[in-house]
N, C-alpha and C positions, 0 to 999 in steps of 0.2 A: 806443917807438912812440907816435904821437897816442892819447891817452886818447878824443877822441873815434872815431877812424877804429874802434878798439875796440869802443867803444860801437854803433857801424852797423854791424857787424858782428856782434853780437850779437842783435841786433832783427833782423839778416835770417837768423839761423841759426834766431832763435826764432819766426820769422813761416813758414818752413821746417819747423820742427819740428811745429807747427799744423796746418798744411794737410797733413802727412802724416799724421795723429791724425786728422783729419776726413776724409783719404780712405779710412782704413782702416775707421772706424767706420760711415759712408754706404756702404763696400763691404758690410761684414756687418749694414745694416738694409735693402741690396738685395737681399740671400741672404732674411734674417727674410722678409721682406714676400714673396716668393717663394715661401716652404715650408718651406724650410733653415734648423731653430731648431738647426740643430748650431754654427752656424757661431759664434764666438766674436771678439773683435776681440783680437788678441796683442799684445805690446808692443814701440813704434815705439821705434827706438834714440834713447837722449835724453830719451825723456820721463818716464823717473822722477825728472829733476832737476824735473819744472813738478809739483806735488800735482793742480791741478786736471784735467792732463790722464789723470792716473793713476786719478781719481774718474770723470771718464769715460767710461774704458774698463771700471772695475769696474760702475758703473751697468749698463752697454747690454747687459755679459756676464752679471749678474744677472737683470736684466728678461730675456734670454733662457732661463737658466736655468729662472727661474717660470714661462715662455712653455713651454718644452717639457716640463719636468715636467708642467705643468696639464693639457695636450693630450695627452702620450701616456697618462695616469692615467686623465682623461676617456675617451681611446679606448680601454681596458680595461675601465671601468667599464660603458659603454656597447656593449663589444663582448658581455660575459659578461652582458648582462640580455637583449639578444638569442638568445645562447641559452637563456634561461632557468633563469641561475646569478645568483640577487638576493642572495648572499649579500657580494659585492664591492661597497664604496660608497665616494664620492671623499673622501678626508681631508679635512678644511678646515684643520686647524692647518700656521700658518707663512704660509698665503691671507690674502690681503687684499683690500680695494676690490671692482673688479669681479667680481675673480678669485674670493673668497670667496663672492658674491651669486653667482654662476656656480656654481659649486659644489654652491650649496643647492641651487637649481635643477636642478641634472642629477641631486641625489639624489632630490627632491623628484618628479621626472620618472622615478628609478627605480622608488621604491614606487610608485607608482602604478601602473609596469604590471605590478608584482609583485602588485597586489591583481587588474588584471585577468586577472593568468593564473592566479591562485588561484581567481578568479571561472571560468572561463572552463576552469577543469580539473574544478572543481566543478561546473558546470553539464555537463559531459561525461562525468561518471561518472553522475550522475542521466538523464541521456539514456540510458547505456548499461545503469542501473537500469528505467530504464520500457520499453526495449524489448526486456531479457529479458522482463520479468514481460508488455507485450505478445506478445511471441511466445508464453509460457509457454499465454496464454489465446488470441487467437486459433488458432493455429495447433493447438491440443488440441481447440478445437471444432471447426475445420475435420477432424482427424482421424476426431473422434468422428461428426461430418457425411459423411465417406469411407464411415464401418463402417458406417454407419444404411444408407448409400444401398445399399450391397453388399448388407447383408442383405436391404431391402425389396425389390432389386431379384432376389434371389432367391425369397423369399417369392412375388412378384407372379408369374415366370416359373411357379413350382410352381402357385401356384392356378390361372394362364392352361390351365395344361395339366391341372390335376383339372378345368378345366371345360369346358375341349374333351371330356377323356374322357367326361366326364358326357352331354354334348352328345351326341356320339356314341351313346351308352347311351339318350339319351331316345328318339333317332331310330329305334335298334333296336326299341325297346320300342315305341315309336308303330308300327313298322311291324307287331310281332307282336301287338298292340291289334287292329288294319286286318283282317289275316288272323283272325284268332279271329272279329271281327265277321262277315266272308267266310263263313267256316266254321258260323257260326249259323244267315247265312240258307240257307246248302246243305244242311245239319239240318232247318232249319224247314219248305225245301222237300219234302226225304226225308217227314217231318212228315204233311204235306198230302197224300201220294201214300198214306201207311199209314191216314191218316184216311177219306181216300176209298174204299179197299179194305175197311176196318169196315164203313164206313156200306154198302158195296154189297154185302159180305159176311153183313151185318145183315136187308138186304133181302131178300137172296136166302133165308137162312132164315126168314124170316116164310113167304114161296112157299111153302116149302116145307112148315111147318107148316100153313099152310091147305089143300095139296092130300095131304099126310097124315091132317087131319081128315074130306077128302072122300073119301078111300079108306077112311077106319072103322076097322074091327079090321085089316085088314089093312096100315093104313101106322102103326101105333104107334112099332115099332121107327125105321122112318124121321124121325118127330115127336120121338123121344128124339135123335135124329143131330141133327134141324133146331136141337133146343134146346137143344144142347149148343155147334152153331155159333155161333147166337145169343150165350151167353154168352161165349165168346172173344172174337165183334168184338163185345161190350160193354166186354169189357177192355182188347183191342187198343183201344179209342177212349178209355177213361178212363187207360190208360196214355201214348197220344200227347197227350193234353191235359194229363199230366201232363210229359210231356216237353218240349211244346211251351212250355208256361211257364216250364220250367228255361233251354229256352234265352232266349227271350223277355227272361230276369232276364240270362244271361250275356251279348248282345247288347248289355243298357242297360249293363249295368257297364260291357261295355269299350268302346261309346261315352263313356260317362264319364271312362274311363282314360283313352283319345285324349285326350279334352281337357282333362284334366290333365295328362297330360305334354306334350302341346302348349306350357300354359303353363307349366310349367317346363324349357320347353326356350328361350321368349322369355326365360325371366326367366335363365336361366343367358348368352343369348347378349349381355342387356343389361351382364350382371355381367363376362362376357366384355369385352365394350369397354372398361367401367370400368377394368378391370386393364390394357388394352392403353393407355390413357390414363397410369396410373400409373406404369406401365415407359418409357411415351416421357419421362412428366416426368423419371423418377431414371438412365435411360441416355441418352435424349437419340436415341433411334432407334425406329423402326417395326415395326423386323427383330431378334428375341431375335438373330440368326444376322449381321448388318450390323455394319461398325463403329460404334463409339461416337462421338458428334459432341464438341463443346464446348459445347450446348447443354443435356445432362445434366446431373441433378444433383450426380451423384457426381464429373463432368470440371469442374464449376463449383468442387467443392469444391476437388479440385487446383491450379486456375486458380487460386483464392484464394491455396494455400494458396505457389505462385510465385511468385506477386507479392507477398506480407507479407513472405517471402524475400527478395527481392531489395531489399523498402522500408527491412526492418531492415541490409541487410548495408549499404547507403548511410546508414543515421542512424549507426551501428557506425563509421563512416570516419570 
């Protein structure tokens, strides 16, 4: 055979040979540039007699190699720091060039937010430290705030009503004051009616004395009657003026008494109000008997004590 026809023949097997090496490799750096770092370039029959088409194919199938190791390492590295598991970090050994600098980078990128979920866990237990020890204290005063109101709010009802009772009592008393006073001048009158019967009674034995004097020995016995009358309504008169004065004294007293307990009947009805003031501040109502508003102090305390509740169970989240 022509040495040369050989020779052309040979150049076109090996120009053949080429363009099937470069369609295979341009096939799997379209897969690469795609997604597909599985894909590998296999070996075209023929081409382990050329070296350089066999360096090649070992290049493009290493570069993929490094390409898909780097990336699915990367995506492990970076999937477990999202959950926050930092204790996975990317190898660098066997990395080079960009791939090494990349590397540092993604680790470089992991502590970091391993320091801020350290930050960031730490600042959430300190949150959930302040807002036990705030609950611990508002919400202890707020209770302690509950009992005060409870109890003042019973205190207030009990004195409201020791001082109705009272009230009631002075009213009684004022009226039995009234009456006794009544009673003094119907006394005083009686009085005046026994005074007047002395003094006429008085009279009438002086008459009598004098026309016993004018009858002589014969009206003696009568003059001993008239002088013995005499003396009665003398006494009958220093007894009513002694009576008259007793009462005279019982009369001012219990004008007196009237207006003594008059005034402590203002003063109980002033201290009254005061308490009914007290009881509207810590129940929040008018009516001991009415429900309780939210304007109370004891339902302000609850209010409080609901919303600290519900402020802590949101900082707690």
């Amino acid at each position: 055979m022509n040495p040369f026809r050989r020779t052309a023949r040979s150049a076109t097997d090996e120009a053949a040979l080429y363009r099937r090496v470069v369609q295979e490799v341009a096939a799997v750096c379209e897969k690469a540039a795609a997604g597909d770092l599985e894909a590998r370039v296999g070996e075209v029959p023929g081409s382990a007699a050329v070296p350089e088409l066999g360096r090649l194919a070992d290049a493009v199938n290493r570069s993929l190699d490094v390409s898909d190791a780097f990336v699915r390492e990367a995506g492990e590295v970076l999937t477990a720091a999202a959950e926050g598991r930092f204790h996975r970090r990317l190898l660098t050994g066997g990395l080079g060039g960009a791939f090494r600098h990349a590397a540092a980078a993604i680790n470089a990128g992991r502590a970091t937010v391993q320091a801020g979920s350290r930050a960031a866990e730490d600042a959430r237990t300190s949150r959930l430290a302040l807002a036990d020890e705030f609950e611990a204290g508002v919400l202890g005063v707020s209770e302690q705030l509950a009992t005060a109101s409870t109890e003042l709010s019973a205190s207030a009802q009990g004195l409201a009503s020791a001082a109705g009772a009272a009230s009631v009592e002075a009213d009684q008393a004022t009226l039995t004051m009234q009456a006794l006073t009544e009673a003094s001048r119907e006394i005083q009158q009686v009085v005046s009616v026994i005074n007047a019967i002395a003094d006429q009674t008085r009279l009438l034995a002086l008459n009598a004395t004098i026309e016993a004097a004018r009858a002589g020995e014969a009206g003696k016995g009568f003059a001993v009657v008239a002088a013995e009358v005499k003396e009665l309504a003398d006494q009958s008169g220093r007894a009513t003026e002694q009576v008259s004065q007793r009462v005279d004294s019982i009369r001012q007293n219990a004008q007196d008494a009237v207006r003594a307990i008059t005034g402590i009947g203002t003063t109980i009805g002033e201290m009254n109000t005061l308490v009914e003031g007290v009881r509207t501040a810590v129940d929040g109502s008018s009516d001991w008997s009415s429900a309780q508003d939210t304007s109370g102090l004891s339902q302000l305390a609850e209010e409080l004590r609901s919303q600290i509740s519900g402020f802590l169970t949101g900082m707690r989240s």
